[in-house]
C-alpha positions as CSV (number, residue, x, y, z in Angstrom):
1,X,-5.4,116.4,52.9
2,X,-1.9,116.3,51.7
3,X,1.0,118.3,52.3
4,X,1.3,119.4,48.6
5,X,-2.9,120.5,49.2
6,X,-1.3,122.6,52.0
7,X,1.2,124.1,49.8
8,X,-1.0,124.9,47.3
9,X,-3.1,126.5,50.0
10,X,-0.3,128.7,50.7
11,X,0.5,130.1,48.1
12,X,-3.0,131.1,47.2
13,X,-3.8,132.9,50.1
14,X,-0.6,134.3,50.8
15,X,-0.5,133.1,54.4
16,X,2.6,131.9,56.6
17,X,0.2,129.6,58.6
18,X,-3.0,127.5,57.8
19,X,-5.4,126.4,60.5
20,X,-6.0,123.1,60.9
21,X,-9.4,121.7,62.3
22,X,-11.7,118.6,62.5
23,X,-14.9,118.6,62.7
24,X,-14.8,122.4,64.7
25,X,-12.5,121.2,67.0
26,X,-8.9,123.7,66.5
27,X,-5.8,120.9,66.0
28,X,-3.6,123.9,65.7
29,X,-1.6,126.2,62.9
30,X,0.3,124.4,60.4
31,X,3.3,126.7,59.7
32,X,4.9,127.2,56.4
33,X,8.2,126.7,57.3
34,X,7.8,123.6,59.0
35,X,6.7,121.5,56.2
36,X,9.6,123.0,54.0
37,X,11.4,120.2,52.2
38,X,9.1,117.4,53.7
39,X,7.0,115.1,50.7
40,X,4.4,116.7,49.2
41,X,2.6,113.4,49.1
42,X,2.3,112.6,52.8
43,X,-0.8,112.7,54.5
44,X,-0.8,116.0,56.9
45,X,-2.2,113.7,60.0
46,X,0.9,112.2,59.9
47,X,2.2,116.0,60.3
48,X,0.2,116.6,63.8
49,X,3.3,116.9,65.8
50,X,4.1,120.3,63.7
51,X,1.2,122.1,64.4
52,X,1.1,124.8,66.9
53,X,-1.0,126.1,69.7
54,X,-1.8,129.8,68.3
55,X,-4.5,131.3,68.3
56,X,-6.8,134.2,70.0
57,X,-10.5,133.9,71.5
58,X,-13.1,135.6,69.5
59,X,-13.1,138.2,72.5
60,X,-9.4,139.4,72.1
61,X,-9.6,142.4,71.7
62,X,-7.2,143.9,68.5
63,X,-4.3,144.7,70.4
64,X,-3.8,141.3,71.7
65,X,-4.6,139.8,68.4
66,X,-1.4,141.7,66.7
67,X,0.5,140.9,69.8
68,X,0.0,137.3,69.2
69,X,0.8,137.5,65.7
70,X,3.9,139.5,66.2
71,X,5.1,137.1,68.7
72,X,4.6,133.8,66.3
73,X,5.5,135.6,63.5
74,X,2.3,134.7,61.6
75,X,-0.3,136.7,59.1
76,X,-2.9,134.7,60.0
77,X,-4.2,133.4,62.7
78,X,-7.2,131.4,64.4
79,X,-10.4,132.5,66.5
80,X,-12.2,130.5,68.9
81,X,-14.6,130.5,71.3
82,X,-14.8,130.0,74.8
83,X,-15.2,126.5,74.2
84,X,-12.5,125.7,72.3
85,X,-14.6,125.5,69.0
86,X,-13.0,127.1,65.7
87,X,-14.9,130.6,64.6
88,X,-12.7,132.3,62.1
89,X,-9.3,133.2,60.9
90,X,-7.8,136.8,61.5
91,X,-5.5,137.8,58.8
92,X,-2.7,140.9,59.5
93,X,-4.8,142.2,56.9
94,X,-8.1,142.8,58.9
95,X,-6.2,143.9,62.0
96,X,-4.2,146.5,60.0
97,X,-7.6,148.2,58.4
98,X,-9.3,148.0,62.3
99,X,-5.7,150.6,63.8
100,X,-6.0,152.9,60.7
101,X,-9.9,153.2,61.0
102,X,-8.9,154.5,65.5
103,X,-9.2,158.2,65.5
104,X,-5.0,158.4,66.1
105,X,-4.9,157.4,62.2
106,X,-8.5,158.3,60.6
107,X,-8.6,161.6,62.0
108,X,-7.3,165.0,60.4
109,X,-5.3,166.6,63.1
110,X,-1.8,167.6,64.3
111,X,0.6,165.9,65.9
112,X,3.1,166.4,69.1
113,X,6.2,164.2,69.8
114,X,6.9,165.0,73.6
115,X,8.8,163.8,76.3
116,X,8.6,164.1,80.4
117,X,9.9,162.5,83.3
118,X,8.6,158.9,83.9
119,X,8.0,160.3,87.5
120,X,6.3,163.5,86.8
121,X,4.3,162.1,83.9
122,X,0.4,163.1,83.5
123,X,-2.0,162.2,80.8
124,X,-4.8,163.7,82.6
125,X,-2.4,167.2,83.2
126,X,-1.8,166.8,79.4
127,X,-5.5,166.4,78.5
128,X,-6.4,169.4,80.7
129,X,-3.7,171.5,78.8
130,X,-5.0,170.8,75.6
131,X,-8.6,171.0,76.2
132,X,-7.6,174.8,77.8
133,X,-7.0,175.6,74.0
134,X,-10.3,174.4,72.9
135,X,-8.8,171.4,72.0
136,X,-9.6,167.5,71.5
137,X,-6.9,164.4,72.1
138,X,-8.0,161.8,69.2
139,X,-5.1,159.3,70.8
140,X,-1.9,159.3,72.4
141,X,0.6,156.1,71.8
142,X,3.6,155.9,74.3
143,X,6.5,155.2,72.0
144,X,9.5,154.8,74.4
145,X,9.9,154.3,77.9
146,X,12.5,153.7,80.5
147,X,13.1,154.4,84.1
148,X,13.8,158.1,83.8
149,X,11.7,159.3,80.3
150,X,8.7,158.9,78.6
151,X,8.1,160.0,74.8
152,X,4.5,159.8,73.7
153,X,3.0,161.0,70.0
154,X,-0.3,162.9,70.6
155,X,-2.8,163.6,67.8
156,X,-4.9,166.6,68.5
157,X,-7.0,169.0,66.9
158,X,-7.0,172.5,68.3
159,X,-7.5,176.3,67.0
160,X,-4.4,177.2,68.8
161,X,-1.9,174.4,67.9
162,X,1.3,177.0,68.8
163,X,0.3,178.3,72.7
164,X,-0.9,174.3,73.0
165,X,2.9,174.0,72.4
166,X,3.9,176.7,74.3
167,X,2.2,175.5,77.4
168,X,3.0,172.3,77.7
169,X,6.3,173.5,77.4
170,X,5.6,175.6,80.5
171,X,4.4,172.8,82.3
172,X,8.3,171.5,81.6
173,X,7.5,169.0,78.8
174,X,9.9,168.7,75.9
175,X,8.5,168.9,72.1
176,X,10.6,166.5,70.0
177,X,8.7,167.0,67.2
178,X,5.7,168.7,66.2
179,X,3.6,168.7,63.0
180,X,0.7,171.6,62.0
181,X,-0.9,170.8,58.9
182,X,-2.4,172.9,56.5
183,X,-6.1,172.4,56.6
184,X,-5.7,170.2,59.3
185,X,-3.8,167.9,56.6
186,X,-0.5,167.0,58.6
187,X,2.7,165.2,57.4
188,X,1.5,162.4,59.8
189,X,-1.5,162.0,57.4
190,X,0.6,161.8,54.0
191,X,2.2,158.8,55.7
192,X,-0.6,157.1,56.8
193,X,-1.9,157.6,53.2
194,X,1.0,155.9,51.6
195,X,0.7,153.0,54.2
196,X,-2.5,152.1,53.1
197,X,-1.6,152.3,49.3
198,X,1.2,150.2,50.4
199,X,-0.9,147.3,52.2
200,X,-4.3,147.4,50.6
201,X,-3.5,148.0,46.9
């Protein structure tokens, strides 16, 4: 293969990297970026020194795969197996539809900014509150953290959204921001709509 093959690879798929293999066997990820500017006409094993060890085992579990891409700054990204042996490619793409199929996006519910002391910090006293209103915890994502605080973003569905807030109040957590939708239809979900519009259409 040539260099200008890989270009044209590129920009047909839309990719920032291109895995490169031999007979199974993962060489590495060929990077845009690093073949900018170089002749089109070269051979790409004469490129070997550019490629670059990322990739995720085919048991990685989501998280880790958009960790790993966020970290190389890549879309796309390579799968193998325990034995070193090329499965697939992951593309930002698949990973993106897997987090807005979890219950914290899918879901119709509300949803609670709050913060606590880092210290005094309960999930399962948080659970416990909610479930006392007949309510259900679809997913919680910490968003900040330090030393002293911790801010979390719950999404819940509950009867009795207001006392929900109202207790954990009580229980000396702060409500930064909370978000009762009309038919179960909150603000959150508006947004989540226009994300996929934005990524899938």
């Amino acid at each position: 293969m040539k260099l200008l093959d890989a270009n044209n690879a590129f920009l047909k798929m839309n990719v920032s990297h291109l895995p490169v293999v031999q007979e199974d066997i993962f060489l590495g990820m060929l990077s845009r970026d690093s073949i900018k500017g170089l002749n089109e006409t070269s051979l790409l094993e004469n490129y070997v020194s550019h490629l670059e060890p990322i990739f995720v085992r085919e048991t990685a579990h989501w998280m880790e795969v958009l960790h790993v891409m966020q970290e190389n700054s890549c879309n796309h990204i390579a799968v193998l197996n325990d034995l070193g042996t090329f499965i697939q490619v992951h593309h930002l793409k698949d990973v993106l539809e897997h987090l807005l199929s979890t219950p914290l996006i899918s879901q119709k519910g509300n949803v609670l900014v709050i913060a606590a002391d880092a210290t005094d910090f309960s999930l399962s006293q948080i659970t416990q509150i909610v479930e006392a209103h007949q309510g259900t915890i679809l997913g919680v994502l910490v968003e900040n953290q330090d030393p002293s605080t911790v801010q979390i973003c719950i999404k819940l569905q509950t009867p009795d959204f207001n006392n929900t807030c109202l207790s954990l109040r009580r229980y000396g957590y702060d409500i930064l921001s909370s978000k009762a939708g009309k038919n179960g239809y909150s603000e959150f979900e508006t947004q989540i709509d226009y994300l996929k519009k934005y990524i899938f259409n």
